[in-house]
C-alpha positions as CSV (number, residue, x, y, z in Angstrom):
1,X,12.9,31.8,9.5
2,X,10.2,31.1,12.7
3,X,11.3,30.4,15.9
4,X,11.3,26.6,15.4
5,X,14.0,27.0,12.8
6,X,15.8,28.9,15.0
7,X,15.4,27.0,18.3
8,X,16.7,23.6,16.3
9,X,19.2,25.4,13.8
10,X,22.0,23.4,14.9
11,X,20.5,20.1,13.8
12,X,20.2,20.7,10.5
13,X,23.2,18.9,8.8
14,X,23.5,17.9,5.5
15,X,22.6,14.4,3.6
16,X,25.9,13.4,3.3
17,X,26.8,14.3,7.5
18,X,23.2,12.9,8.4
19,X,24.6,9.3,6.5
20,X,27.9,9.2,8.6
21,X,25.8,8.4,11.5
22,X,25.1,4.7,10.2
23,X,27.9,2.6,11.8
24,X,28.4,-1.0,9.7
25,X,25.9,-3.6,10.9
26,X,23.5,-1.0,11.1
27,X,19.8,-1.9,10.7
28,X,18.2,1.3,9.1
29,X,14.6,2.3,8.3
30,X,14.0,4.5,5.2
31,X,10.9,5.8,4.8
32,X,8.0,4.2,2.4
33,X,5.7,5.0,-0.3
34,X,6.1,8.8,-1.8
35,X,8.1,9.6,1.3
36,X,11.1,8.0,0.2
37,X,14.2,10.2,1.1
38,X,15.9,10.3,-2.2
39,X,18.8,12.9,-0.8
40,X,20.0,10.6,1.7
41,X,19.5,7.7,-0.2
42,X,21.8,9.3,-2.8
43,X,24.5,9.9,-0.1
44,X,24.2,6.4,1.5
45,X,25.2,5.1,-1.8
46,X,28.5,7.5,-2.3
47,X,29.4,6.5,1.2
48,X,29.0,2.7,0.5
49,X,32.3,1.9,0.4
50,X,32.8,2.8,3.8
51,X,30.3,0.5,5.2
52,X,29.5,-3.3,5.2
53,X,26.4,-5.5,6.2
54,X,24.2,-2.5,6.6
55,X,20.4,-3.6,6.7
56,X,18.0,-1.3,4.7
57,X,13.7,-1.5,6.0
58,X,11.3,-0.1,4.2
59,X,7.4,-1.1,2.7
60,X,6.9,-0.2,-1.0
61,X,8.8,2.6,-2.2
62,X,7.9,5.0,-5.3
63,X,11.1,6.2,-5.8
64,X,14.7,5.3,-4.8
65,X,16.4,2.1,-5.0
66,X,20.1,2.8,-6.2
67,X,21.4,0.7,-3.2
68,X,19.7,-2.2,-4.4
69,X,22.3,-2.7,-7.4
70,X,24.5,-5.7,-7.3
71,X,27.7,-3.7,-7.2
72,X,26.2,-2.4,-3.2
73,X,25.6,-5.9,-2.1
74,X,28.6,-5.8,0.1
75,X,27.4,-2.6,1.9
76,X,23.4,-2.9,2.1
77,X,21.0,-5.8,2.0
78,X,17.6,-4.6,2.3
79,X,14.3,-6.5,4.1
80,X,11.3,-5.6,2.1
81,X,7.7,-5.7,4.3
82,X,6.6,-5.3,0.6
83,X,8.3,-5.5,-2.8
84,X,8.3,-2.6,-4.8
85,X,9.5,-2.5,-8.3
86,X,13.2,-1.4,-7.0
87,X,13.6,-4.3,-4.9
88,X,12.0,-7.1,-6.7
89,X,15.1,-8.9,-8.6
90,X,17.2,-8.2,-5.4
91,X,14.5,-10.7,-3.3
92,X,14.7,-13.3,-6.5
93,X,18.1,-13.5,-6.7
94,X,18.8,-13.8,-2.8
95,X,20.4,-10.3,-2.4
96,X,17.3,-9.2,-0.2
97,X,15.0,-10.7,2.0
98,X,11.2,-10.7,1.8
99,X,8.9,-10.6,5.3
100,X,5.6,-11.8,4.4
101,X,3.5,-9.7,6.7
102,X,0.2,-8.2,7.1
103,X,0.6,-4.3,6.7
104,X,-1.7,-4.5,10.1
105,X,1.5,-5.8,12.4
106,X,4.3,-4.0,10.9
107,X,4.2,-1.4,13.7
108,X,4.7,-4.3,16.2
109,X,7.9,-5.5,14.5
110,X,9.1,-2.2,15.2
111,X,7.4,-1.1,19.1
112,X,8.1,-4.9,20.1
113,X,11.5,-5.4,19.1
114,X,11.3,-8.0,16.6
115,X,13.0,-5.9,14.3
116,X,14.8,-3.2,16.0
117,X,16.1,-0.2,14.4
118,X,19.5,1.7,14.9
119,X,17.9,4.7,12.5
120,X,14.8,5.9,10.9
121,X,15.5,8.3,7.9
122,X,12.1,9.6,7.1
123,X,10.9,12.7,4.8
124,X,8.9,15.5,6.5
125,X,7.1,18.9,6.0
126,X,8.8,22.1,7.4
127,X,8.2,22.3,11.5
128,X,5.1,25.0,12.1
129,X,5.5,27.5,14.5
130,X,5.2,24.9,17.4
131,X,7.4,22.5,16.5
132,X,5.4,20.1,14.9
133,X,6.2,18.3,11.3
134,X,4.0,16.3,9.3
135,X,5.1,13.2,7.9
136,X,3.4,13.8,4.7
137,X,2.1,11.3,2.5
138,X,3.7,8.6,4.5
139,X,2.4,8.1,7.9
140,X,1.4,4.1,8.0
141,X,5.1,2.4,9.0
142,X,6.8,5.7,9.0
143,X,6.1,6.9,12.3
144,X,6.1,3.7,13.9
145,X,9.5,3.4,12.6
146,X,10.7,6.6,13.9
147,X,9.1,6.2,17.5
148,X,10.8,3.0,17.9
149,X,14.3,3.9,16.0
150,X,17.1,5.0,18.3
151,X,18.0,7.8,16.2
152,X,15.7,9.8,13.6
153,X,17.0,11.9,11.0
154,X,14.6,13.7,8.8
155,X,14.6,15.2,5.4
156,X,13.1,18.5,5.6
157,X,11.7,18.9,2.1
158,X,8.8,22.3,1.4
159,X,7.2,20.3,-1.0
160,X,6.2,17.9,1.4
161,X,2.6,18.6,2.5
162,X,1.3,19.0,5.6
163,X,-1.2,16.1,5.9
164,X,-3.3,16.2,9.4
165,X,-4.1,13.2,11.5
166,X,-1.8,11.4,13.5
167,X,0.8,12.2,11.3
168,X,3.1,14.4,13.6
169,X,6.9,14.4,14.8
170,X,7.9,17.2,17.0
171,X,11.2,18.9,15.7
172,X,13.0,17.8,19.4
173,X,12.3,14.1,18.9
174,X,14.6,14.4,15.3
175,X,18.2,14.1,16.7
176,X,19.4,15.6,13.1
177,X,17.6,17.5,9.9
178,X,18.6,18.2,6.2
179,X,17.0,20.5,4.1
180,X,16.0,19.7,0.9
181,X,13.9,20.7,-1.3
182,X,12.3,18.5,-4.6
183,X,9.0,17.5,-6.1
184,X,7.3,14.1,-4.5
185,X,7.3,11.3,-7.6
186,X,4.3,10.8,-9.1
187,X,2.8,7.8,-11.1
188,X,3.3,7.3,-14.5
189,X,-0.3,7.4,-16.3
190,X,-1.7,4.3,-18.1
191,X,-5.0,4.1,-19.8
192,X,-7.2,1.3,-18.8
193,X,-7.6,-1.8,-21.1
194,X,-11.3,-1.9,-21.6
195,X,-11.2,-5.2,-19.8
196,X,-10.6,-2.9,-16.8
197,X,-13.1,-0.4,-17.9
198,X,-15.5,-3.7,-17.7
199,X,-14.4,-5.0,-14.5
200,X,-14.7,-1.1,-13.4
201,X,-18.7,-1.0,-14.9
202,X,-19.2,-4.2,-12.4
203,X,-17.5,-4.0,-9.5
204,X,-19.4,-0.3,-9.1
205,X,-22.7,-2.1,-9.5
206,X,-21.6,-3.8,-6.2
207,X,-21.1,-0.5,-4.5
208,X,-24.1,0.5,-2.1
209,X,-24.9,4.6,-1.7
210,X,-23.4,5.6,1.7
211,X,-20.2,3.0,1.0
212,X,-17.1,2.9,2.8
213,X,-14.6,2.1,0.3
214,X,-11.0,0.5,0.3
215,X,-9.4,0.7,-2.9
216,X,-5.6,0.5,-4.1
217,X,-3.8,2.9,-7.0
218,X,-3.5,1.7,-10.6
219,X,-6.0,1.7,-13.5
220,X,-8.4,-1.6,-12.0
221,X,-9.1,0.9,-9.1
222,X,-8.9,4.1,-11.4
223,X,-11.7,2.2,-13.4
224,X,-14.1,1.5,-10.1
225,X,-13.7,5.1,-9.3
226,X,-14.5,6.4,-12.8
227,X,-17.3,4.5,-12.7
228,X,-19.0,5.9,-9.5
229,X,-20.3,9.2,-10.3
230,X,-24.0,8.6,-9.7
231,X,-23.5,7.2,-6.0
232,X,-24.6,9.3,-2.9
233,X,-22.3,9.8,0.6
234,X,-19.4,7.5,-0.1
235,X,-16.7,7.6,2.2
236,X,-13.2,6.4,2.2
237,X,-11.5,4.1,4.4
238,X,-8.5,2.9,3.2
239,X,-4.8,1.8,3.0
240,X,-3.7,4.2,0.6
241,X,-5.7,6.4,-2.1
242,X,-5.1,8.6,-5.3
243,X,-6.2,11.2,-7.9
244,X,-9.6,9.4,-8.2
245,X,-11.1,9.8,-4.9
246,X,-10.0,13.8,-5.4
247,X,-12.5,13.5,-8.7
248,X,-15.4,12.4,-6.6
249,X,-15.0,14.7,-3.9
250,X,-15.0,17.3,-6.4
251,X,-18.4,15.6,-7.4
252,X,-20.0,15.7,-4.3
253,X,-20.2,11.5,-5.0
254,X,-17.7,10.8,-1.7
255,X,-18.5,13.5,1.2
256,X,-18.1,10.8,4.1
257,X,-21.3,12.1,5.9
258,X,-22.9,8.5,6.2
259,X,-19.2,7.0,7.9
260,X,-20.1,5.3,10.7
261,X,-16.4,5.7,11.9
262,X,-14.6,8.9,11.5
263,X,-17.4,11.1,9.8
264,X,-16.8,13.5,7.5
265,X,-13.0,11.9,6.9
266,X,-10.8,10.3,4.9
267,X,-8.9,7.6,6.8
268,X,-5.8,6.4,5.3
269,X,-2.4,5.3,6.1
270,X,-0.5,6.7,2.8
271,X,-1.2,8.4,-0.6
272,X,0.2,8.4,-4.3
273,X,-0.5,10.7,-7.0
274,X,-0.1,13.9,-9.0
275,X,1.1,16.8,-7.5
276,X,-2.7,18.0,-8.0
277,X,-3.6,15.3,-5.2
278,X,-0.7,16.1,-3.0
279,X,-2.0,20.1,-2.9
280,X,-5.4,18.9,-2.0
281,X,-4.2,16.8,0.8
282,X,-2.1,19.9,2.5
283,X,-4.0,21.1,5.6
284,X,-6.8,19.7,4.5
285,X,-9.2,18.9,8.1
286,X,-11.1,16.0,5.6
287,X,-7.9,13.8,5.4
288,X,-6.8,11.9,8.1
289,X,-3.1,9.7,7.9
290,X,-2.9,7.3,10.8
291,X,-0.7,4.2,11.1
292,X,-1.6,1.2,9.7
293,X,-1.8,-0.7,13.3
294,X,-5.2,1.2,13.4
295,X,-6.3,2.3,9.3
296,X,-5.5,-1.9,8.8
297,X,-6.7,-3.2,12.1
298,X,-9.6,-5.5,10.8
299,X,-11.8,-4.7,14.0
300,X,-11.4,-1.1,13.2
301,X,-12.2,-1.4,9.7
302,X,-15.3,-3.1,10.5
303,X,-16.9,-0.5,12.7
304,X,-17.2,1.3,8.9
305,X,-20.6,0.1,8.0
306,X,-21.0,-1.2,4.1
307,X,-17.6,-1.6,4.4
308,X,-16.8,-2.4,0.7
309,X,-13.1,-3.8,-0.4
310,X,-12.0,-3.9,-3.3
311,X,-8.7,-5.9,-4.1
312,X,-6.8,-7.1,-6.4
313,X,-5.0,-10.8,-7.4
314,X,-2.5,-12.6,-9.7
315,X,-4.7,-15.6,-10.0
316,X,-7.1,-17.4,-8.3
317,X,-8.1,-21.0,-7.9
318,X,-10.9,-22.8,-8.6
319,X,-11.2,-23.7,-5.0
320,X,-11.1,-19.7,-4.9
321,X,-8.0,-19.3,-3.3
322,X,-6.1,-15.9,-4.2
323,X,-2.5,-15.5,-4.6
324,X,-1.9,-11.6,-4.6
325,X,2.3,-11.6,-4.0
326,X,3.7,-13.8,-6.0
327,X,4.1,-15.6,-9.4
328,X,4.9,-19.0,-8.7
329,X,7.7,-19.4,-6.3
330,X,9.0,-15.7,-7.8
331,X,8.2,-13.3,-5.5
332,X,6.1,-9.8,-6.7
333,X,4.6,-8.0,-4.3
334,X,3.4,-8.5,-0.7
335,X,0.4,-9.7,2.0
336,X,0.0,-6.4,2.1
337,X,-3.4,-4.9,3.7
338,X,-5.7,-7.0,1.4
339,X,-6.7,-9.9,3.9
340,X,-6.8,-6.9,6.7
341,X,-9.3,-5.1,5.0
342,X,-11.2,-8.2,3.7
343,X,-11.8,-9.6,7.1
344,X,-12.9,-6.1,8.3
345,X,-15.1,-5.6,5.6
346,X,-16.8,-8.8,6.0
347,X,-17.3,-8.5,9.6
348,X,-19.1,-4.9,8.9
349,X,-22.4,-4.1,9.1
350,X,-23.7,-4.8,5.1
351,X,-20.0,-5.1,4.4
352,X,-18.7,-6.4,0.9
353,X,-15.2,-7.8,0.2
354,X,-14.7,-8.1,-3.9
355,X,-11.3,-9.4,-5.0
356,X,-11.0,-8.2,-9.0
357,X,-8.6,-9.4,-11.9
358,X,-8.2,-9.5,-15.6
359,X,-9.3,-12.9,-16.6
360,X,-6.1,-13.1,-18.8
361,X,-2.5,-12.2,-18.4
362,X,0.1,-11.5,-20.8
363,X,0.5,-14.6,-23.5
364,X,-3.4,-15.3,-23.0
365,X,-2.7,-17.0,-20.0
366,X,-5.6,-17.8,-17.4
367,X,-5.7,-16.2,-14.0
368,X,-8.6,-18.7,-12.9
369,X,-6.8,-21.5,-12.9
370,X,-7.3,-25.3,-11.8
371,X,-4.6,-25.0,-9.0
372,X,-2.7,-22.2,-8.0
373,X,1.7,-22.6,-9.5
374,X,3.7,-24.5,-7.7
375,X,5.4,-22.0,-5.2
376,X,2.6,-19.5,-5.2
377,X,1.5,-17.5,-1.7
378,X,-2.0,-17.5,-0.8
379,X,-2.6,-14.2,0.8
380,X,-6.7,-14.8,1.1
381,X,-7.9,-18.2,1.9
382,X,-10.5,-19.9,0.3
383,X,-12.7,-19.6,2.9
384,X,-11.9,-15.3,3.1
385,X,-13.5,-15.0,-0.7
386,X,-17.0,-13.9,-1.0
387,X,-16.9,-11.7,-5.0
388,X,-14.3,-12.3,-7.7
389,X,-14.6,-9.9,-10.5
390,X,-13.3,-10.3,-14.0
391,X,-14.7,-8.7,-17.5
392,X,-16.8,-11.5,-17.8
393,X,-18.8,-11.3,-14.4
394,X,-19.1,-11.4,-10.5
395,X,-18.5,-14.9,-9.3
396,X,-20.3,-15.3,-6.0
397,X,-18.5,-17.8,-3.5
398,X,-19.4,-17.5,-0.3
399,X,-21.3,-20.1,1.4
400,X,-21.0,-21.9,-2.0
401,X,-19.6,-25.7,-2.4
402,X,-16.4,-26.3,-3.7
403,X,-18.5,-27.5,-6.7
404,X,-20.5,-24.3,-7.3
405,X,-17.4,-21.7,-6.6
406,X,-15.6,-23.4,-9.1
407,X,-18.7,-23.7,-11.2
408,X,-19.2,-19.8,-11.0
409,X,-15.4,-18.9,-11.0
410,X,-15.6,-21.0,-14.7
411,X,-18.3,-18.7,-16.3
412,X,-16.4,-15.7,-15.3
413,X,-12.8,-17.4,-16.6
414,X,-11.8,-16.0,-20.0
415,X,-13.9,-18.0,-22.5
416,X,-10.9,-19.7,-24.2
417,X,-9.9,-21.2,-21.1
418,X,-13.4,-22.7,-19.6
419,X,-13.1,-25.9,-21.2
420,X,-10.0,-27.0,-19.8
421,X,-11.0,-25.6,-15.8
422,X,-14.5,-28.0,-16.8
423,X,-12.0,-30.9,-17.7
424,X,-10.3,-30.4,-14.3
425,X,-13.3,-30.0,-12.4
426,X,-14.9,-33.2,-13.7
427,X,-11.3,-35.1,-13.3
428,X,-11.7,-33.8,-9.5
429,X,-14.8,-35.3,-9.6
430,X,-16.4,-32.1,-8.3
């Protein structure tokens, strides 16, 4: 045991103390993306029936979620700043509440007071010998959250990695810690369709040498990646990233030497992936986890010249506005970072912002459609769109009429379907 452990020994407690803390009427933070503390969450639920009208905050979550069941609604209602799988039948049938934000201001909610927070739970690595632990693979919202949270309680897990940046808590600003000790989920792996292996081939074609790239997890941005072996000096900028970008480091493809901000780095505000990725990331001086009020500030991302984002959508109009966090009026997702990073990458020198989708969804269903389903979000506005990608083709809008975006958003619409979006657009007259 170092010296930290021993300075702070009496605030280790365990999951099940750490959860007495939360008084009813409590609004609590738990923290996001792989960082998710499962112990406590497990002893928040045995204690439910002690508490009432407690308020649960988090972004997207890869793991947890047992408080979300009907039978807790009594105890917890949680407020999603972006629906994971866990939480999305809670928000549609009213038991949870959906903040459609960008993933820029979250912080603010937090410093500012809008949302205020009784207690951050959050996941970190072991203190090193001064004191410090990392917040991992989590740092975006987290560590807003806990500097702005009137109490912090951490899990302490070892398999937590130490991730550098500004991704630090000093062991005397945690009023309580539990040790744990468990492996960080990890994504299930899907093949890519070939549609996506398609769209991939494309969307890489847009990809200047000496790139800074945004990209999201999941096989569309699995496919890009694959597909950029023979590029030269990429470098990532991005909201999150995975096992790919590890591949082309490991090629030499992405070294961030040309990065006009941060050189040599990888700038991010969270990670996913295998544990292969989350043992690259620890100590690693190339990786860099900040919050997202900077990694998603659209001024910052714009100082990246060829700023390239690559995005994706549920559907997209013909007018070629993109609805990314909902189906109709049932709510998916979130805003998210995409119009962030869209606006940033516009505004960069040589920039590029690409939105990329399937052109069908399940039951052969069009996502270019006429008009966007009644109910449906627009997260980027028709005037934000400058590349749609599907299997079929790049559709080029910007500076284009509404009669030659929907024109080119048609001959890159599945084939089936262009003869009904041609109907619509004549009956519009366009």
């Amino acid at each position: 045991m170092n010296a930290s452990h021993n300075t702070f020994a009496q605030k280790y407690i365990t999951p099940a103390e750490a959860v007495r803390h939360i008084p009813s009427g409590a609004r609590i933070y738990m923290g996001g993306g792989a960082g998710f503390p499962q112990e406590i969450e497990r002893a928040l639920v045995a204690r439910a029936g002690a508490l009432e009208n407690v308020e649960v905050v988090h972004v997207l979550t890869f793991a947890g979620g047992q408080y979300l069941e009907p039978r807790y609604s009594r105890s917890f209602r949680h407020r999603a700043l972006f629906i994971g799988a866990p939480a999305r039948t809670a928000v549609n049938e009213g038991r949870a509440d959906y903040i459609p934000i960008f993933l820029s201001e979250v912080p603010a909610l937090f410093r500012d007071g809008l949302l205020p927070l009784d207690i951050a739970f959050i996941q970190v690595s072991p203190p090193d010998q001064h004191g410090f632990c990392s917040y991992g693979v989590e740092v975006g919202v987290t560590k807003p959250a806990a500097e702005a949270a009137t109490m912090v309680i951490a899990e302490v897990n070892p398999q937590m990695p130490r991730v550098l940046g500004d991704s630090f808590i000093h062991v005397s600003d945690i009023d309580y810690m539990a040790a744990v000790d468990y492996a960080l989920p990890e994504p299930a792996h899907k093949a890519g369709t070939p549609e996506q292996e398609t769209i991939g081939e494309l969307v890489a074609d847009l990809v200047p040498d000496e790139a800074t790239l945004q990209l999201g997890i999941g096989a569309l941005p699995n496919a890009v990646l694959a597909k950029l072996g023979d590029k030269r000096n990429l470098g990532i900028h991005s909201e999150l990233f995975s096992d790919g970008v590890v591949d082309l480091v490991e090629q030499g493809v992405v070294t961030n030497a040309a990065k006009t901000l941060h050189p040599g780095k990888i700038v991010a505000g969270f990670l996913f992936g295998s544990q292969r990725l989350y043992k690259f990331v620890e100590d690693n001086a190339m990786i860099e986890l900040h919050p997202t009020d900077y990694v998603n500030d659209p001024f910052v991302i714009a100082q990246n010249h060829k700023m390239t984002s690559i995005n994706s959508a549920i559907e997209v109009d013909l007018s070629g506005q993109v609805c990314a966090d909902s189906m109709g009026g049932y709510f998916y997702s979130g805003i998210g970072g995409q119009l962030d990073f869209i606006r940033g990458a516009v505004r960069s020198k040589g920039g590029k912002a690409i939105v990329a989708l399937p052109s069908l969804a399940r039951g052969n269903i069009s996502r270019i459609v006429p008009r966007l389903r009644e109910g449906a979000g627009v997260v980027t506005s028709r005037g934000d769109v400058h590349y749609v990608a599907t299997e079929h083709g790049i559709a080029s809008l910007h500076g284009k009429s509404v009669r030659e975006r929907a024109s080119e958003l048609i001959n890159v619409a599945h084939p089936e379907h262009r003869e009904e979006l041609r109907y619509f657009m004549r009956q519009q007259g366009w």
